[in-house]
C-alpha positions as CSV (number, residue, x, y, z in Angstrom):
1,X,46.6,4.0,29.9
2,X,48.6,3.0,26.9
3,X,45.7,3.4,24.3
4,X,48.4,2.4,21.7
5,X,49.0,-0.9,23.4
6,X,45.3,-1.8,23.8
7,X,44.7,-1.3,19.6
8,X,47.9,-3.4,18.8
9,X,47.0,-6.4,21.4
10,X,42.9,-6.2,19.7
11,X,44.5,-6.0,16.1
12,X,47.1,-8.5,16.2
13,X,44.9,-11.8,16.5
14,X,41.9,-10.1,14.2
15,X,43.3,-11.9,11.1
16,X,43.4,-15.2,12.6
17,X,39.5,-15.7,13.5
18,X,38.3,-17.9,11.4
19,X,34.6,-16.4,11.7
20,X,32.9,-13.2,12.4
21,X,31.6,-14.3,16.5
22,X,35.1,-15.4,16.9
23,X,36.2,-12.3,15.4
24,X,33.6,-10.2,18.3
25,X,34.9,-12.6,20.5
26,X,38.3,-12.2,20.3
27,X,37.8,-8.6,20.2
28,X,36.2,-8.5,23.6
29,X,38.4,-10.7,25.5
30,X,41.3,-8.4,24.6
31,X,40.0,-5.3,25.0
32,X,39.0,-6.6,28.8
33,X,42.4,-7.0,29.5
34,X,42.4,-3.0,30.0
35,X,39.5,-2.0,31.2
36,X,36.8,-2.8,33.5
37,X,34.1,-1.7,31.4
38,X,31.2,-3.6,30.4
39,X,31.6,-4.5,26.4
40,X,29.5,-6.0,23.8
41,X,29.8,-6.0,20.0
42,X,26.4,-6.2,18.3
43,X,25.8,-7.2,14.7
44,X,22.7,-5.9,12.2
45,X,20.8,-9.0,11.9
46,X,17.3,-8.8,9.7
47,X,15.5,-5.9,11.6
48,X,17.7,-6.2,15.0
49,X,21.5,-5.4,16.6
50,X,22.2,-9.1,18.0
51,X,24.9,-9.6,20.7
52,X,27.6,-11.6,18.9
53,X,29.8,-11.1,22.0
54,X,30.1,-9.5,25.3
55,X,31.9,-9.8,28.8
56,X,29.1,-10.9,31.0
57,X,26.0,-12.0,29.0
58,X,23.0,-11.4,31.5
59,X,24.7,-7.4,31.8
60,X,23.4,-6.6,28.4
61,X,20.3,-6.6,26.0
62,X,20.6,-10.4,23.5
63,X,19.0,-8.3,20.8
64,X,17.6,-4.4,20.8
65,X,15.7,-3.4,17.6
66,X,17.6,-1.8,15.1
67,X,16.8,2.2,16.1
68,X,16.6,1.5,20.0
69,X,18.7,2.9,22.8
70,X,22.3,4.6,22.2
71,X,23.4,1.6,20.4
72,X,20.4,1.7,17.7
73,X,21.0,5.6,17.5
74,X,24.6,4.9,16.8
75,X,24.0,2.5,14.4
76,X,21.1,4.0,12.4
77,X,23.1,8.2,12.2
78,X,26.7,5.9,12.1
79,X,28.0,8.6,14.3
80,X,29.7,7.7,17.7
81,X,27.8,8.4,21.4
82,X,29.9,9.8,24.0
83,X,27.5,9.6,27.2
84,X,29.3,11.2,30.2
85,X,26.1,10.6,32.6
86,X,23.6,8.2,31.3
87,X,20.7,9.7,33.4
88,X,20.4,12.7,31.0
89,X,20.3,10.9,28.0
90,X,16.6,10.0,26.8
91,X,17.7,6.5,24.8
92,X,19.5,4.8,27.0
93,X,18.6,1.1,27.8
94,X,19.1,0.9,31.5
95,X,21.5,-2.2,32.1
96,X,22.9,-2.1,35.2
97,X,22.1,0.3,37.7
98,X,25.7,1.2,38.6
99,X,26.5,1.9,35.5
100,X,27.4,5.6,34.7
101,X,28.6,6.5,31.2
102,X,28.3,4.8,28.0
103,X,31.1,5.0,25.0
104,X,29.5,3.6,21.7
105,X,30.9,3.9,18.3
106,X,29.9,2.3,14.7
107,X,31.3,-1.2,13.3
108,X,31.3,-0.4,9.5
109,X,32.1,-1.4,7.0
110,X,35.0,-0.9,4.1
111,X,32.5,0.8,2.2
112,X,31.1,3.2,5.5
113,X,28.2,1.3,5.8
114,X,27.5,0.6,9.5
115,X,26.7,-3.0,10.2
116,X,26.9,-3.1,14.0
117,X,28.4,-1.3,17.1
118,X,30.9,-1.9,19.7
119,X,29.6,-0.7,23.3
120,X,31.3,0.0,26.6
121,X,29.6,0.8,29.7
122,X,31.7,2.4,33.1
123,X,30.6,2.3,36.2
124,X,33.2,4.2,37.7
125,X,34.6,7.5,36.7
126,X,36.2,7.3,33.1
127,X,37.7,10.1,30.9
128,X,35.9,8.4,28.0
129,X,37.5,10.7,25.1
130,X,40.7,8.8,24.9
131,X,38.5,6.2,24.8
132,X,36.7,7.5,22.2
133,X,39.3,7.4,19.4
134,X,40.7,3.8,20.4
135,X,37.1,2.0,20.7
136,X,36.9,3.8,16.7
137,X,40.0,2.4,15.7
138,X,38.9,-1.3,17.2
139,X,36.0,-0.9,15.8
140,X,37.4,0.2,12.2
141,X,39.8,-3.4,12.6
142,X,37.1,-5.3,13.6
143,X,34.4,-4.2,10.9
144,X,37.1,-4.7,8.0
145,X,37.5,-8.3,9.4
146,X,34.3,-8.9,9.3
147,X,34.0,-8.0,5.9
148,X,36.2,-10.6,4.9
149,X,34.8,-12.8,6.2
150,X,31.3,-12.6,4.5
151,X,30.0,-10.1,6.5
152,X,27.4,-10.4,9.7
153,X,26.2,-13.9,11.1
154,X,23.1,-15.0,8.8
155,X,19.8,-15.3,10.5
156,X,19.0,-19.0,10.7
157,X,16.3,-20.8,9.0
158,X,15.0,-21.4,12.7
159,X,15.1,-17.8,13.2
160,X,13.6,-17.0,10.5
161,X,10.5,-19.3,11.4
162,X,10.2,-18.0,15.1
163,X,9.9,-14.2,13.7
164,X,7.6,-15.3,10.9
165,X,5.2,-17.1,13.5
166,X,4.8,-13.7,15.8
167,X,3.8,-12.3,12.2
168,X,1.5,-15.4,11.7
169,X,0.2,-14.8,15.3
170,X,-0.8,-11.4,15.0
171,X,-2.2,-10.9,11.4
172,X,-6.4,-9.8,12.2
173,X,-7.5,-11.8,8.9
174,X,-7.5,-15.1,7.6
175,X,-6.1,-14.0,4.4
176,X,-3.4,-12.0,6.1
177,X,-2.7,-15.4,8.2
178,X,-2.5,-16.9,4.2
179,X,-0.1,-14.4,3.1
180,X,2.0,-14.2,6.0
181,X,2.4,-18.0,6.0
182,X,3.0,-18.4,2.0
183,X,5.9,-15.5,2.7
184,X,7.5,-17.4,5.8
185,X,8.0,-20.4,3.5
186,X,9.6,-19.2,0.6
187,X,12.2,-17.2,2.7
188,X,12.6,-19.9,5.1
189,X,12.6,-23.0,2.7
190,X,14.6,-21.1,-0.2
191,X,12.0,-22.8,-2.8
192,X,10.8,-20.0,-5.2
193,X,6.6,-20.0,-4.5
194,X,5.0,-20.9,-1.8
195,X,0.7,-20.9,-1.4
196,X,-1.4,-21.7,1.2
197,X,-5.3,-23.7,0.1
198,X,-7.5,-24.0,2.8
199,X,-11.4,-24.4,2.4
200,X,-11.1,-24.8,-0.9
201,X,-9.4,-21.1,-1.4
202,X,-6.0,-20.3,-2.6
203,X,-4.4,-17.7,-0.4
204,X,-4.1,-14.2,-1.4
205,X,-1.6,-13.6,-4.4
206,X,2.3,-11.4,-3.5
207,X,2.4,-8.0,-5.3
208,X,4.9,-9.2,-7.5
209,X,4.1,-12.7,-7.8
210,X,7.0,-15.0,-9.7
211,X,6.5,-16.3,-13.3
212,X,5.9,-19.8,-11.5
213,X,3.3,-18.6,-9.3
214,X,1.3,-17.3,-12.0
215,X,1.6,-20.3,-13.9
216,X,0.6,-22.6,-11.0
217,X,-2.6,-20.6,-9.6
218,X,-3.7,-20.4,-13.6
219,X,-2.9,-24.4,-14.3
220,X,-5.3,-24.5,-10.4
221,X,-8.0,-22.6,-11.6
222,X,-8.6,-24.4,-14.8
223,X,-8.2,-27.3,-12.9
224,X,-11.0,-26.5,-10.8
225,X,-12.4,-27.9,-6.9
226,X,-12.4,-31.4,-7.5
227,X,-8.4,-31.1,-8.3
228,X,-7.9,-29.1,-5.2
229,X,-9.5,-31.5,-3.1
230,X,-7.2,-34.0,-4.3
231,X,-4.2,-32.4,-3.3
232,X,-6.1,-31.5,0.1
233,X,-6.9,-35.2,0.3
234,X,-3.2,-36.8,-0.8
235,X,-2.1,-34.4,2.1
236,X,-4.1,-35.4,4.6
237,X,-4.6,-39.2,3.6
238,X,-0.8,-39.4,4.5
239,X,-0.4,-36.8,7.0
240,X,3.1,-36.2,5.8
241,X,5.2,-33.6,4.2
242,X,5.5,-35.3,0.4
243,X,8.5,-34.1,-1.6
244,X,8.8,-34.0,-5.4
245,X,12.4,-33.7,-6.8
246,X,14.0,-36.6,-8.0
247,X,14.7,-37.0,-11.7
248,X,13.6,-39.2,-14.1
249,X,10.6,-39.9,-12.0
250,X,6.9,-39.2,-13.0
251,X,5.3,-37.4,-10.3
252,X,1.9,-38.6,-9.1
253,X,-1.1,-37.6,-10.8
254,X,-2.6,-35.5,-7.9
255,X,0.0,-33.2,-8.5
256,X,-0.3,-33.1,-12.2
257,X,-1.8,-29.2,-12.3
258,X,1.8,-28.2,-11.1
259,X,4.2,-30.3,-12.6
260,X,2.1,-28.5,-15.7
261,X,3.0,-25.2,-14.7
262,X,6.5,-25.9,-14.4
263,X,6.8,-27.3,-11.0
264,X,10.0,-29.6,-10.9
265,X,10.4,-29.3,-7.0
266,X,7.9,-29.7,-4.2
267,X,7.1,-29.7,-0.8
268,X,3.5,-30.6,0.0
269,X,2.6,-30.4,3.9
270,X,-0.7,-31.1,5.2
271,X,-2.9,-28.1,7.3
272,X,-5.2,-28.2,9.9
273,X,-8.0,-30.9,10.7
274,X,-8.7,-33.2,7.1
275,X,-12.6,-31.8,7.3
276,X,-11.6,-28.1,7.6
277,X,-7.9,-27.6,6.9
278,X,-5.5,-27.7,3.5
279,X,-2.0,-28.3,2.2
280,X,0.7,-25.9,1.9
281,X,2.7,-25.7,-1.3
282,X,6.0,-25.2,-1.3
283,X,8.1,-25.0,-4.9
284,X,10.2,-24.2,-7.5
285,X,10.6,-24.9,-10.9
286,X,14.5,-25.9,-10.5
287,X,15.3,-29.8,-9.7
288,X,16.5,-29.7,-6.2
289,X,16.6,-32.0,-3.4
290,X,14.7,-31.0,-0.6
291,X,16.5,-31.7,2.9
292,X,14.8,-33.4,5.7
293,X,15.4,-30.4,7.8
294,X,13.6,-27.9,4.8
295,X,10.6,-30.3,5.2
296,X,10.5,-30.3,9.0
297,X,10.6,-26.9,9.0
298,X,7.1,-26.5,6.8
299,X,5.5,-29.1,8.4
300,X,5.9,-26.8,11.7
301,X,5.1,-23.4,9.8
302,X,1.6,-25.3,8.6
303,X,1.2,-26.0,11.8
304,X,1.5,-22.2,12.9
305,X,-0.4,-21.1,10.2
306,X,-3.5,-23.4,11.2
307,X,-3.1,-22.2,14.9
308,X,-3.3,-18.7,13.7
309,X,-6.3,-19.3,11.3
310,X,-8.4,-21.4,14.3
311,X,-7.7,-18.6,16.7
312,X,-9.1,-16.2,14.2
313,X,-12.2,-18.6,13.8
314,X,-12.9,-19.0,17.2
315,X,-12.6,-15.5,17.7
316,X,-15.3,-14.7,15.0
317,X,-17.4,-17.5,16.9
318,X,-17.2,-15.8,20.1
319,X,-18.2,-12.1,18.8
320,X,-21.2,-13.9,16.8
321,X,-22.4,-15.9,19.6
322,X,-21.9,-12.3,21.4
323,X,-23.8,-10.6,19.7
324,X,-26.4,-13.1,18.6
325,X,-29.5,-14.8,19.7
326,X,-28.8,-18.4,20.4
327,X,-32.5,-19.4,19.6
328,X,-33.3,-17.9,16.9
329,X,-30.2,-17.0,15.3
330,X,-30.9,-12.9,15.2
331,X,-28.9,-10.5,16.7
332,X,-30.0,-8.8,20.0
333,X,-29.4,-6.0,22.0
334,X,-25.6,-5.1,21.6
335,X,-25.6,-4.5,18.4
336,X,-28.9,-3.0,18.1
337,X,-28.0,-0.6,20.6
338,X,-25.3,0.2,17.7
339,X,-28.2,0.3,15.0
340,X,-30.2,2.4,16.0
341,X,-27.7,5.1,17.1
342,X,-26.9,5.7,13.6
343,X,-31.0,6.0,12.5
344,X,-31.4,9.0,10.2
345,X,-34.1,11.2,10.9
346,X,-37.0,11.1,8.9
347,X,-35.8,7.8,7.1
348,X,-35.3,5.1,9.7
349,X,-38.2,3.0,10.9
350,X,-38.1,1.1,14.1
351,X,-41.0,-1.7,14.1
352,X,-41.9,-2.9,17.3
353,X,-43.2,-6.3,17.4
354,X,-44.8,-8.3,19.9
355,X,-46.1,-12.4,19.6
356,X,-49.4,-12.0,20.5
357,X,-51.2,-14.9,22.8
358,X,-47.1,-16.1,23.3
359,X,-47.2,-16.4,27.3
360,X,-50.4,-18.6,26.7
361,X,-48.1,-21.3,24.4
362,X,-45.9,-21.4,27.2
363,X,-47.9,-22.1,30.0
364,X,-49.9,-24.5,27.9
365,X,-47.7,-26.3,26.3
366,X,-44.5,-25.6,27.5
367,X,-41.2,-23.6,27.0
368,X,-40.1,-25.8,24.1
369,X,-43.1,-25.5,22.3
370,X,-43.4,-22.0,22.8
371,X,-39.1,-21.6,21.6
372,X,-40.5,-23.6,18.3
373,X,-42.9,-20.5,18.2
374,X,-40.0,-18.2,18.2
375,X,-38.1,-19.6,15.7
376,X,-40.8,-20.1,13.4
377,X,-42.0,-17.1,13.6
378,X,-38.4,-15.4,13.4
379,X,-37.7,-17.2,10.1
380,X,-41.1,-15.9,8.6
381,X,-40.6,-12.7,9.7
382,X,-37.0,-12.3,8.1
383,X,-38.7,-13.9,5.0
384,X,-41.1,-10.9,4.9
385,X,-38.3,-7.8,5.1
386,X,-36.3,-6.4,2.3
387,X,-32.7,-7.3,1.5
388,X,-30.9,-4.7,3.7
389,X,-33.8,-4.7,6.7
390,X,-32.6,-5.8,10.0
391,X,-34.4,-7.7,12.5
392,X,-33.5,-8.1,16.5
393,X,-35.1,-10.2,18.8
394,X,-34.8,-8.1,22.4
395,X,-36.7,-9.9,24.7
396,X,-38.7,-13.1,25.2
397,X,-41.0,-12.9,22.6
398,X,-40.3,-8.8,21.4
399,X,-38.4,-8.1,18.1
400,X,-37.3,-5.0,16.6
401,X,-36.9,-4.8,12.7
402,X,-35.3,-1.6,11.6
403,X,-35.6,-0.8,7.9
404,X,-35.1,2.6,5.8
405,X,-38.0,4.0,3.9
406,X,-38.7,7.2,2.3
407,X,-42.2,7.9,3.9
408,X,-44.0,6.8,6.8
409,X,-46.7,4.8,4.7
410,X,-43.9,2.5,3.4
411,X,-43.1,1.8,7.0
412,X,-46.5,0.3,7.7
413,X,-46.6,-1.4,4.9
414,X,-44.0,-3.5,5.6
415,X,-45.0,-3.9,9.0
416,X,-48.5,-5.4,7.5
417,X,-46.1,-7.6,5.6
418,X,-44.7,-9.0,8.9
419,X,-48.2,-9.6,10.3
420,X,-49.4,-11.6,6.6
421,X,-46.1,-13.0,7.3
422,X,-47.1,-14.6,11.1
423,X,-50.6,-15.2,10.0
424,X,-49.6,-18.1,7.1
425,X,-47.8,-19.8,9.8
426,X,-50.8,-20.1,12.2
427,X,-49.4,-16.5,14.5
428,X,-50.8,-13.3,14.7
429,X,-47.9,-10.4,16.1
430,X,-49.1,-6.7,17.1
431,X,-46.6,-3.9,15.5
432,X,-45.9,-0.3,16.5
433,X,-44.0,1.9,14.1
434,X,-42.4,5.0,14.7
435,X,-39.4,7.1,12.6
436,X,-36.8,9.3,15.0
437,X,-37.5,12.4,14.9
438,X,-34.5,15.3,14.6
439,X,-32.7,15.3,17.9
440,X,-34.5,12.6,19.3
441,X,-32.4,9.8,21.1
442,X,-32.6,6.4,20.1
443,X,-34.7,4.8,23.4
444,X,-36.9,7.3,23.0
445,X,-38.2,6.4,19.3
446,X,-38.2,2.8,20.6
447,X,-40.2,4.3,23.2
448,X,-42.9,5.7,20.8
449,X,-43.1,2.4,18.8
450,X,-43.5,0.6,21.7
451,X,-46.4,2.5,22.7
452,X,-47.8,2.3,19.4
453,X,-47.3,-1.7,20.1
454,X,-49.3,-1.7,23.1
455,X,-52.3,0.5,21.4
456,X,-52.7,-2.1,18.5
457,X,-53.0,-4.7,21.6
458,X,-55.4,-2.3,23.6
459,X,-57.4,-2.7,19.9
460,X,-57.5,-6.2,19.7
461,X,-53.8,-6.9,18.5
462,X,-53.3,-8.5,15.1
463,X,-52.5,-5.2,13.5
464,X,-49.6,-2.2,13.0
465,X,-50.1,1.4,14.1
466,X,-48.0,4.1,13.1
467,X,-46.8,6.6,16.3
468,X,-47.7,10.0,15.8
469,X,-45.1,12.2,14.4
């Protein structure tokens, strides 16, 4: 092989390409003139290697992330990979399966910086260190060309948006979902701020917010609600993206708290459902134009960002309705279980509480009336406890209310609480109290107040006795 041949034929037509893919392309398509290898220049793009160019495009990876495989190794160290056997090595990215060594060397720039790789991949036997210099020689041409020519292919806006919405899709908070979505649109639009209002709530604030940021959330907040919802409303009324930007006309007067903060350029998109949703702000303080394509492209981030934000909502419904009682509204066994696994010994009270006279109400009047019992009576009781006390309902008519106290006689006095508590609404309940003792597990102190439950009714019920410690 005339190694010499194969760099002049690559270099020759590198000064003509008019752009950096053409400049991969052309690069490949010559170099495949001498070898069978399989070859692929890939650029740095944002956090990945991107395949600019290649000689068959379903025999290698589209993108890899940036410290992935030989070709992310090569381009995070900058040092060239000379794989003999690909088996051995621990980061390569199978391909192929017939393919047997690997050649990859840097694409850098005239300052040394790397910026991308140029691979080749045998699958045949190769004496890859001839190979070795003249694939670093290609790579030195091409990396200088692509330097004069601006440097790597720019991630598109529409690229942009599509990695912003996985970020958008994964964030485990609304306010994260806020943040994310404010940070998509100022990187993707180009506008200078960008802030997300739903409910009412301005999304959370950047570490280093800009001057015009600051501005605009202090002109909001002396602005207060009412101006808010007028932006919320103007959004929604015309469920359209609304631009602000031309000179020498006065903007309209739901938008007056920003054009006071310095706002000369906006892009106001509409979020979510009118009843529940918001309007994402998009602006700067220079007099631009925005572009048709600028607006389409927040009108589908907004609608990301309120798919993200419902999910999340849903989500909290399900675990609530999970671990709640859909009568009364208390929560029930689940996380009770959870409760009273972390009672401290000595301080915890469990008080066992039974409706006394409840299966009568049922069979006399029916289930509905006797549900109306339940609710009642679970609204009294939670009226009775102290901030901090919880209450479980665990069966048909049982409840549990687990409190701290620092003695024993404060536990039963609360529990008489609960019974005053049933008795101004027309009930009576019967309570057993008991307080986990060291090493005791948790069903067994539910245990002891339960027994305690059934004395009081063995007494006449319409009381609270405390179980031995």
């Amino acid at each position: 092989m005339d190694h010499q041949r194969v760099i002049r034929d690559v270099i020759v037509r590198l000064p003509m390409a008019s752009s950096t893919p053409e400049a991969c392309r052309w690069t490949v398509t010559a170099l495949s003139r001498h070898t069978p290898a399989t070859i692929s220049v890939l650029l740095a793009v944002h956090d990945r290697l991107r395949c600019v160019a290649a000689t068959g495009a379903w025999q290698v990876f589209a993108t890899v992330p940036a410290r992935t495989g030989i070709v992310g190794r090569v381009y995070a160290t900058g040092a060239p990979a000379v794989v003999p056997d690909v088996a051995v090595d621990p980061d390569y990215l199978p391909v192929r399966p017939d393919v047997t060594a690997e050649l990859c060397v840097p694409v850098l720039d005239p300052t040394g910086r790397a910026i991308g790789v140029l691979d080749l991949q045998w699958s045949e036997p190769t004496d890859l260190e001839p190979w070795r210099e003249t694939a670093q020689r290609l790579a030195d041409g091409l990396g200088a060309r692509i330097a004069a020519l601006g440097g790597p292919p720019a991630e598109s806006r529409s690229e942009k948006l599509l990695r912003h919405a996985a970020a958008l899709s994964s964030a485990p908070t609304e306010g994260e979902v806020m943040g994310a979505a404010a940070r998509a649109a100022r990187e993707v639009s180009t506008l200078s701020t960008a802030l997300l209002l739903i409910g009412g709530q301005l999304g959370p604030s950047p570490a280093t917010p800009s001057d015009l940021e600051t501005r605009i959330r202090a002109e909001l907040a002396g602005a207060g609600p009412a101006a808010l919802d007028r932006m919320v409303e103007r959004a929604h009324r015309y469920g359209a993206g609304y631009t602000l930007g031309e000179a020498g006309h006065p903007p309209t007067e739901d938008y007056r708290p920003l054009t006071e903060a310095g706002v000369r350029t906006l892009v106001a998109v509409p979020v979510g459902p009118t009843d529940a949703g918001g309007v994402l702000l998009v602006a700067d303080e220079r007099a631009l134009r925005p572009d048709p394509t600028t607006v389409s492209l927040m009108e589908l981030l907004a609608g990301q960002a309120w798919t993200s934000v419902d999910r999340l909502r849903t989500l909290a419904r399900l675990r609530e309705q999970a671990s709640s009682d859909p009568l009364t509204g208390l929560r029930h066994t689940g996380p009770f279980g959870q409760r009273i696994a972390a009672a401290t010994p000595g301080r915890t009270a469990l008080l066992a509480i039974d409706v006394d006279g409840f299966k009568t109400v049922n069979d006399t009047y029916g289930h509905q009336a006797g549900d109306r019992v339940l609710v009642g009576l679970a609204r009294a009781l939670e009226g009775a406890l102290r901030h901090g006390d919880e209450l479980y309902r665990i069966g048909g008519d049982e409840f549990v209310a687990v409190i701290e106290v620092s003695r024993p006689e404060e536990a039963v006095r609360i529990a008489e609480r609960l019974t005053e508590a049933a008795r101004r609404i027309g009930r009576t309940i019967s309570v057993g109290v008991a307080l986990p003792r060291p090493g005791e597990t948790p069903d067994r102190t539910l245990k002891r107040a339960d027994q305690a439950l059934y004395a009081v009714k063995r007494q006449g019920r319409d009381g609270v006795l405390l179980s031995a410690a």
